[in-house]
Structures are given as structure tokens and as C-alpha cells.
N, C-alpha and C positions, 0 to 999 in steps of 0.2 A: 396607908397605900395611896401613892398618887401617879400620876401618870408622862410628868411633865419627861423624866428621861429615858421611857422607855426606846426611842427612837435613837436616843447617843448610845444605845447598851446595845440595840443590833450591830450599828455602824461599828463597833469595834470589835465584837466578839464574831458577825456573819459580817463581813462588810460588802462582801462579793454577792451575798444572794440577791435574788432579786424580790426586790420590796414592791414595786408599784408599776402595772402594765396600764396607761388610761390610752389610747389610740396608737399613733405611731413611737407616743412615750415610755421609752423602758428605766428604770430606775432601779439600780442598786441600793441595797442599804446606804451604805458611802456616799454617794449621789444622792439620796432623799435629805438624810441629816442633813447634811453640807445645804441645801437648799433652806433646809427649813430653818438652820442657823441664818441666814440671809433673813428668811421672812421678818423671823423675832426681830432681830437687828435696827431692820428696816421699820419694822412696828414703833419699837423702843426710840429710834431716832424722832416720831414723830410726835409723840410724848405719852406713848398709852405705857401705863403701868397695872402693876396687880389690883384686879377687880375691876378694869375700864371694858368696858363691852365694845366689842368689836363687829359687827353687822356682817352678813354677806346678800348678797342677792346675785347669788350666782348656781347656773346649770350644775351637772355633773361634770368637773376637770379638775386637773391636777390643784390648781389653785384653792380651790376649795378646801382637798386635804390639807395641803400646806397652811393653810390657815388654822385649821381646828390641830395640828402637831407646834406649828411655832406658837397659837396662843396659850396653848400649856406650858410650852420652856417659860415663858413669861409672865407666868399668872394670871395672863387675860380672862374676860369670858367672852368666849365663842358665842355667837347668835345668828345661827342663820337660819333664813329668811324663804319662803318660798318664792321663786322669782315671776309668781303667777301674781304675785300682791299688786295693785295698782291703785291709785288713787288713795281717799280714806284709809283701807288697809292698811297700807304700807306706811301713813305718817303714824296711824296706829299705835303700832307694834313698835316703831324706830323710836318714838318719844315715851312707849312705854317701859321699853329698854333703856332707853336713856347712851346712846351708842353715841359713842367717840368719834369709832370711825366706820366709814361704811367702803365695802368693796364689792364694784357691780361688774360688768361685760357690756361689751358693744349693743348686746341682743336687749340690753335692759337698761341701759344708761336712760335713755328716754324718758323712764317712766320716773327715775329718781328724779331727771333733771325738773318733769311737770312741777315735783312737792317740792322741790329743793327752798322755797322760799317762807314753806310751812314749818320747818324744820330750824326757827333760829340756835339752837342750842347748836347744832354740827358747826365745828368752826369750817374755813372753804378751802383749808390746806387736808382736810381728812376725807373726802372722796374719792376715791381711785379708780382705775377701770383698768382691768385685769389682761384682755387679750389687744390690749393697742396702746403704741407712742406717743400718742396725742389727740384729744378730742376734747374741747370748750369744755370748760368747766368743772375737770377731770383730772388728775395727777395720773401718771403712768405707775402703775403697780411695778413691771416690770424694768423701768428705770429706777428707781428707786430698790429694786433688791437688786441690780446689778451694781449701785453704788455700796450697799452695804456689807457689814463684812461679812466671812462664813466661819471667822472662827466661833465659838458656843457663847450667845450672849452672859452678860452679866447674870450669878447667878443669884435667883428670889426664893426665899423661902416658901415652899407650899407644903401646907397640910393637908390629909387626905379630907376635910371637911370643908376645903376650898373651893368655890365655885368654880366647873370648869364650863360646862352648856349651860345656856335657855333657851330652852325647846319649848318655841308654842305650840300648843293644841290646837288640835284642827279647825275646832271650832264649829263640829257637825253640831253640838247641843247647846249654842250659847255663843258667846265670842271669846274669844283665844285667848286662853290664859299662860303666863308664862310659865314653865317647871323646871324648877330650880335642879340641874343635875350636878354632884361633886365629882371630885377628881378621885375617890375614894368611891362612888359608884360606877363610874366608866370604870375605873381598875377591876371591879366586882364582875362586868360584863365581858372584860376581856377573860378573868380565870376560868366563871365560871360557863361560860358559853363554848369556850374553848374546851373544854370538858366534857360538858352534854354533848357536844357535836360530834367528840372525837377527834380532834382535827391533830396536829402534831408541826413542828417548824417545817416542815415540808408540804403543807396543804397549801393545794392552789385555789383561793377564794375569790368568787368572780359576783360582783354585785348590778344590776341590772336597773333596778328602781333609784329615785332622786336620791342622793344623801344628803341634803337638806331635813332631814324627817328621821326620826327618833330608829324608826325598823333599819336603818342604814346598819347603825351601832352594833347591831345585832350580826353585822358580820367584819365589820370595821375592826370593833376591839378585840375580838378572839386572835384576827391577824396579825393587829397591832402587836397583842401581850405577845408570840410566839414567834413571831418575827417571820412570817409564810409570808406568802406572795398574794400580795391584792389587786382584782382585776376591775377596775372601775369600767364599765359601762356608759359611754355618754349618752345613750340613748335604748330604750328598750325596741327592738325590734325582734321579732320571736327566730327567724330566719338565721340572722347575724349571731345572734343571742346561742343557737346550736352552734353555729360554726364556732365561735368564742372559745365554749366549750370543749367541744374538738381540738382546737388549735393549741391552745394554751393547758392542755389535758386538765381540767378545772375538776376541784374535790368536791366543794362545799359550794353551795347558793342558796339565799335567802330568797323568795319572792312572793309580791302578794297575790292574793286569787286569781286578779284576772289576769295576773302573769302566766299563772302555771296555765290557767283554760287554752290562752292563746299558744302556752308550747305544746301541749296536747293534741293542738289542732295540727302540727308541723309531722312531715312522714320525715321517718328519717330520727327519730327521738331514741329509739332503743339502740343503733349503730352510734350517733355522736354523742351517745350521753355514755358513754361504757366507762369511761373515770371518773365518774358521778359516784362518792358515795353518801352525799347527804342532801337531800332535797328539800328546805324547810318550808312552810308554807306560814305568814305571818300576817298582821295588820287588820284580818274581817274572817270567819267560818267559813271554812273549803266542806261545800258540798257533798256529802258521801260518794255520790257516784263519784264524782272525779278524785278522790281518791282512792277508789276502788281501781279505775283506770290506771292510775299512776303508778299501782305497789303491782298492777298485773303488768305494764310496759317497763317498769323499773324498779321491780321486786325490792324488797329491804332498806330503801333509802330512804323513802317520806318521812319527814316528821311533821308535826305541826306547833306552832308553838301560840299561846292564849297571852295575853296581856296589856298592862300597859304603861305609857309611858311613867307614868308616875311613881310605876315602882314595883311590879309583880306578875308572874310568869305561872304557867303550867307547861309542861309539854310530852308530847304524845309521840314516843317514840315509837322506829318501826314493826320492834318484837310487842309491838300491843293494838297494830292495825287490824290484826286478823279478830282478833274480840272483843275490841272498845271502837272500835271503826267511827262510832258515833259521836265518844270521846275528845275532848281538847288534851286529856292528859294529867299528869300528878304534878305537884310543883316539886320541882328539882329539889336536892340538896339543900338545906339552909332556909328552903322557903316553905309556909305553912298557908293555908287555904280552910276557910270556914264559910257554909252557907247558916244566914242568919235568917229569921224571920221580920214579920214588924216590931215585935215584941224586943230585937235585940236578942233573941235566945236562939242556939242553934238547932238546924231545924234535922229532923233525923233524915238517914238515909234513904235517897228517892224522893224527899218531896223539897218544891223550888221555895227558893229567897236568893234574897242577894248576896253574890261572891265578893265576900272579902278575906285579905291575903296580907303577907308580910315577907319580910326578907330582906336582904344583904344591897339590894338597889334600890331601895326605897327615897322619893326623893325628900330634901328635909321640908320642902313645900314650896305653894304659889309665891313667882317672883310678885313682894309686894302686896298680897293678897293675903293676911293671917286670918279672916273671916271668912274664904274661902278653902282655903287651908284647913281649919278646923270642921267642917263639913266633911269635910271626905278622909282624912285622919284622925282618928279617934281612939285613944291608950296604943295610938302603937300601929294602928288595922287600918288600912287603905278600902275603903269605900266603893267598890268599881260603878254601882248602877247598874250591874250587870245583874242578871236573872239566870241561874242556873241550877242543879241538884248533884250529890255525891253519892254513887253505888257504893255497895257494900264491899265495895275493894279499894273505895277514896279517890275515883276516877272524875273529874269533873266532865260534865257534862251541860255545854249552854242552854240554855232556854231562851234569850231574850234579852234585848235592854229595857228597863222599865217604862222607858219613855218611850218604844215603840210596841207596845203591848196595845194589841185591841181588845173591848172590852165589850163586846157584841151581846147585845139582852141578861146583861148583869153577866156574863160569863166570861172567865180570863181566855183572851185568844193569841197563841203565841203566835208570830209570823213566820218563823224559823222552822216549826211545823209545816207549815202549808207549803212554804219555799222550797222543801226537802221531797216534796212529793213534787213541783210542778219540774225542778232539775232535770228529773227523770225522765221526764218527753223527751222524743233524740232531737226532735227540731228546738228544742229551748238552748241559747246558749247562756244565759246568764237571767235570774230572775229577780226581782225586790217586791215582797208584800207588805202593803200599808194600809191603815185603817182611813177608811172615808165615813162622813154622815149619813145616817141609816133613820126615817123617819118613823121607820116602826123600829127598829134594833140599837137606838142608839149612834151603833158605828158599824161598817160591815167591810170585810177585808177586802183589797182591791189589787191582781197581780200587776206587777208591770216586767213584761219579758223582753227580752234580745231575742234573734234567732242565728243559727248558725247560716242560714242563708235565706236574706230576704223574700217572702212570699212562698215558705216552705209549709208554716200553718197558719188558720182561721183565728183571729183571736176567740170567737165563739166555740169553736171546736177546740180547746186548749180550756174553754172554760170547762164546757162539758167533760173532758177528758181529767181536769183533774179534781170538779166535783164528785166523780163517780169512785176516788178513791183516797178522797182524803178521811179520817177515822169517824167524824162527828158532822153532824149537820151545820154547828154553831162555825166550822170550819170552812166552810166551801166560800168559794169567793164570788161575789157580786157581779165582775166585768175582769177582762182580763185584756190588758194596755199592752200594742204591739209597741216600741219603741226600735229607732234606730241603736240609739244608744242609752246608756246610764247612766245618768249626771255623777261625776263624780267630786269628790272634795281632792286638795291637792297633794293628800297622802295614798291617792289610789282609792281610799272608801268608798260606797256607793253613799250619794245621798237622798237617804229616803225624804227627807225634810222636802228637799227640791222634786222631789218625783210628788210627793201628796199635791205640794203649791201647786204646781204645777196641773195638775189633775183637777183639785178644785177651782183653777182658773177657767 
């Protein structure tokens, strides 16, 4: 299974539907191929061939898709880039990729052009810039597919164990590592996602968050394999984001938490959301209350889905809100899920160790990394660091990353507990708990809240309100941190790392 012609098998067999709505751009199947032969073309003329990495650092727009469809006609690997990377980062990542070529935008040429001399290995004919004619130091992306041609380029042999992504890691625990994805797992993502979701060649899929980042895929390939209509998003705006919906009668949406909180927050949600039948919620744990909110304004649609990039899923569909509410969910079809102890042995029903999982998207491992690789793959079993337990129905349920575990007077303290209660005040609109130094306790948990409107609570009264109901005493939180905002990493995660520094600064 590979991926590289599913876009010439629309253009022939649907050619009229429409494949791709990103702004004022509408795009037929016929129309997309047709371009995306151009892109290959254009790539191949400049000398990238099977297995040359191809970079992006580009926003959400058409370009971008067109990139990640012509480098599979071509065997490329796709690499893109968050276009928040600056400095260090960015030479990073690009030398650790080892990229050919690299394609930016007006909004970010800048920051390439700062490294551009850090970078001897990019020859100076393989930089391009996507939305302009000409600019120093910069080939025009779009002159150059306007030269090339649109018949199907030459065609490459690809196997489905062929590289088609590398997707760096966020890099919330460590620095970014690459994960090797094939063209035989993007294929696996389109079937079987397309599946769980229910979607059918007629679903209108509308994506909201960066597609630079692994949860794009997540609604990308199910479109792809089916040939439905994909609504890219430049930008997430909660307002716009309803109207979208409405406009374009949208089926299916992927988004991460603090997406959905902010559509939540929008009147008007149960009228423009009425051809909404799947609402997925992806990338960090959605708070119970606000999924409670969700299945009661938008009955049957939630789902939520657990995993990660590297290769493993659960998901919590909507006939299972009503009595796993708590729940991430089972792992689909094909895929298996074991909680393990220290010991390596599995641990029985109800009680925590860490989730590891397998299945059909598993990546074959870290680009260039076999010693980190074999850490978290082991016979077969993907590793997560995740902290969770399975009820006597096989339901997983999170607990914790290990590395954000507080361990307050020898006792294990999960933060996802205490999180789950402080949600609950109406004034909190988003919370993150983390462990601080405690001179008698070791460590003792410390909240850092949002509110939905500034100087609606006391942080003092927030503490008291949610020591007086969290289970345990080893629980209650030490101080509780008003915050404008969330520091977030460039996948939408919260980061705890930066909220503790930050705190102990």
C-alpha cells in the first residue's frame, strides 16, 4: 500500500468533485492533480529524486498540500517544518533532515534568509518562496511550476515501506526527534480513519489547526483515500471556524482542546453546527466537563481520539460517552493496547503502568536515531511514557505522563486528577498542574489556571475551592497561578515544562 497515485485515481474516476476549498481557492479533483503534476515536475526538474527531503516552512495554504501530494508521485520525503522555528531550531531540524530543498513564504523568508549561510549543504538554486515573483535570494515557487509541465511525471517505483513524512516531535520532553512515517502508514491512516469516522466520498472535511503537525493526517488522509472534499483552514478563528461550517455544510473536524473550549465559548454552535456528524477531539485530554457540554449541545458526535505520532491510537467513540465519559477509548481494529508494570509484566485491571500499543501505523522508527528507537520499541510494542489503567471492559483510561507525575511525601500524585476537578469552577477556562519543590513534601502540586474572563476569580479562592474537593489531602494544591495565558508548544500542547520554569523563576 502506497500512496503516491491516489490523487490521479480521483482526477479520473471523480474529476468534477471538489477536492480542495483553502480561501477564495476552489479545486476540483482535475484541477488539484493537474497542479500537483506541475509541482513533481517542477521538483524533479530541480534534481530532487526518491528519498531527497524536501523541507517546508510554510503556514496553512494550498502549497503546502501540493507539496506533501507531488512528493509522493515522486518518492520524495516530505518535511515539514513548523514555521515558528527560528534561529538554532530551524538549522536544527533542516541539517538534521539533511533537505535538498527548502519552501518558505513571504511571512517567513526572513528567518531562513538570517541561517541561510549556516546551512552549507542547501545548494542556492533550492530555496523557494511560495506566495511571490521575486524576492533576493529566493527562486519563485510559482514560476517555476508555471514552467513545468502538468502531464504525470516520470513514473518511480515506490513500495509501501517507503519513506513518505518526517514528522518532528514537539519536543515537549527532550529535543525533536524525527519519526520516520511510510507511505504504507499514511495509506493505513487514510483506510482506517476513514472507517472509524464513518466518513464516505461525500464527506465535507474541514481542518482548522496547522497541517504542518502529525493530528493534520488525521483528517488529511481519510479525505485523501476517499476522495471527499477538504476544507483547509488558514487560520483558526472560532467565529469564522462556525461560519466555515455552515457555509461549506462541513461533516467531519479534527481539533485540538483548546479548539473545541474556544468553540464552546461561540452562541450560535448548535444552529451552525447541524451537518456536523463527527467532532474529534485530538493531540492533549479534553476535560470531562467539556465534553459533557459538547454531547449535551451536539448530542452523538464527539469522539476523542488518544495517541501518538509514532504509531498508536485508541478511540472513544460517541455510543461510549455516556459510561466511559472518563475514557480515551479502545484501540480500533487491527490495534492492541497493553498496560505494563516496572517489572515488564502486565498489570491487571484498574491498576496504572504504562500504555503500550501496536498496530498498522507504527512508525519503523527515529530518522537516524537506532538507540533511541530501540527505547521505545521493543518486540514489536511502542513505548508511550504514558501513565494509564484498563477497566474490566478494555477501556483505557489516562492517568499521567510519567514525567509529569508528582511525588508529594513518597506518594504518587497524578496532575490529571487535580486538573479534572479545578476544570469544574465556571470561572476556570483552561488549567495545567505541576509539581513545585516542597521543603517538607519533597514536591507539592502547583495550579496554573486561564479564566474565561479576566478578574472573575481570586487565585486564593480557587485554591480553597478546589482543596475542599479534591479526594486526598496528598492532593490539594499549594498556590494556585492566575495566568493570561498557556504557554503553549507549536502542536497546540500546553507546556507544563515552560509554566514550572517559569514559576520557579
Amino acid at each position: 500500500m502506497e500512496i503516491s497515485g491516489l490523487t490521479a485515481r480521483h482526477a479520473r474516476y471523480r474529476p468534477r468533485h471538489m477536492a480542495l476549498v483553502c480561501g477564495e481557492t476552489r479545486l476540483s479533483w482535475a484541477e488539484l492533480d493537474t497542479r500537483i503534476n506541475r509541482v513533481a515536475n517542477m521538483l524533479h526538474g530541480l534534481g530532487v529524486r526518491k528519498g531527497d527531503r524536501v523541507a517546508t516552512l510554510l503556514d496553512n495554504s494550498v502549497e503546502q498540500l501540493e507539496l506533501y501530494w507531488a512528493g509522493a508521485k515522486i518518492g520524495a520525503v516530505v518535511v515539514p517544518l513548523s514555521p515558528l522555528l527560528r534561529g538554532n531550531g530551524l538549522v536544527s531540524l533542516l541539517a538534521d533532515a539533511g533537505a535538498s530543498v527548502v519552501v518558505t513564504s513571504v511571512a517567513h523568508a526572513g528567518h531562513l534568509a538570517e541561517v541561510r549561510e549556516r546551512l552549507p549543504g542547501l545548494a542556492p538554486d533550492r530555496l523557494l518562496i511560495s506566495d511571490a515573483d521575486s524576492i533576493p535570494g529566493f527562486r519563485s515557487y510559482r514560476e517555476l511550476c508555471r514552467a513545468a509541465s502538468p502531464v504525470p511525471p516520470v513514473a518511480v517505483p515506490i513500495k509501501g515501506s517507503d519513506p513518505y513524512n518526517l514528522i518532528y516531535s514537539s519536543g515537549t520532553t527532550g529535543l525533536p526527534k524525527g519519526i520516520v512515517l511510510t507511505h504504507e502508514v499514511r495509506a493505513n491512516y487514510g483506510a482506517l480513519f476513514a472507517s472509524a469516522y464513518r466518513m464516505t466520498p461525500e464527506s465535507v472535511v474541514l481542518h482548522g489547526g496547522s497541517i504542518v503537525f502529525n493530528g493534520a493526517f488525521l483528517s488529511l488522509m481519510p479525505a485523501l483515500h476517499l476522495g471527499a472534499t477538504y476544507v483547509l483552514a488558514r487560520s483558526f478563528q472560532p467565529r469564522a471556524f462556525l461560519d466555515t461550517i455552515a457555509r461549506e455544510r462541513v461533516t467531519h473536524t479534527v481539533m485540538v482542546p483548546s479548539q473545541l473550549i474556544a468553540l464552546l465559548a461561540q452562541p450560535g454552535l448548535e444552529e451552525l453546527g447541524q451537518s456536523l456528524q463527527m467532532i474529534c477531539s485530538v493531540g492533549a485530554p479534553l476535560h470531562a466537563h467539556h465534553k459533557e457540554e459538547l454531547e449535551r449541545r451536539l448530542p452523538g458526535r464527539f469522539y476523542e481520539l488518544y495517541g501518538l505520532t509514532e504509531g498508536f491510537v485508541t478511540l472513544l467513540e460517541p455510543g461510549d460517552c455516556g459510561s466511559k465519559l472518563g475514557s480515551v477509548g479502545v484501540p480500533p481494529p487491527h490495534f492492541e493496547v497493553r498496560i505494563v508494570g516496572d517489572d515488564g509484566a502486565d498489570a491487571a485491571p484498574g491498576s496504572v503502568g504504562e500504555i503500550v500499543g501496536r498496530g498498522p501505523i507504527l512508525m519503523p522508527g527515529y530518522y537516524q536515531r537506532p538507540e533511541q528507537t530501540a527505547e521505545v520499541l521493543v518486540d514489536g510494542w511502542l513505548h508511550t511514557v504514558d501513565l494509564g489503567y484498563l477497566d474490566e471492559d478494555g477501556f483505557l483510561f489516562l492517568v499521567d505522563r510519567k514525567k509529569d507525575m508528582i511525588i508529594s511525601g513518597g506518594v504518587n500524585v497524578y496532575p490529571r486528577d487535580i486538573e479534572e476537578i479545578v476544570a469544574k469552577h465556571p470561572a476556570v477556562r483552561e488549567v495545567a498542574v505541576f509539581g513545585a519543590p516542597d521543603d517538607k513534601w519533597g514536591e507539592s502540586p502547583i495550579a496554573a489556571v486561564t479564566l474565561h474572563e479576566p478578574g472573575s476569580a481570586e487565585a486564593g479562592d480557587l485554591r480553597d475551592w478546589t482543596n475542599a474537593r479534591v479526594e486526598a489531602k496528598f492532593q490539594r494544591v499549594r498556590e494556585v497561578v492566575v495566568l493570561g495565558e498557556l504557554p503553549r508548544g507549536v502542536t497546540g500542547k500546553t507546556l507544563k515544562r515552560a509554566i514550572r520554569e517559569a514559576y520557579l523563576a
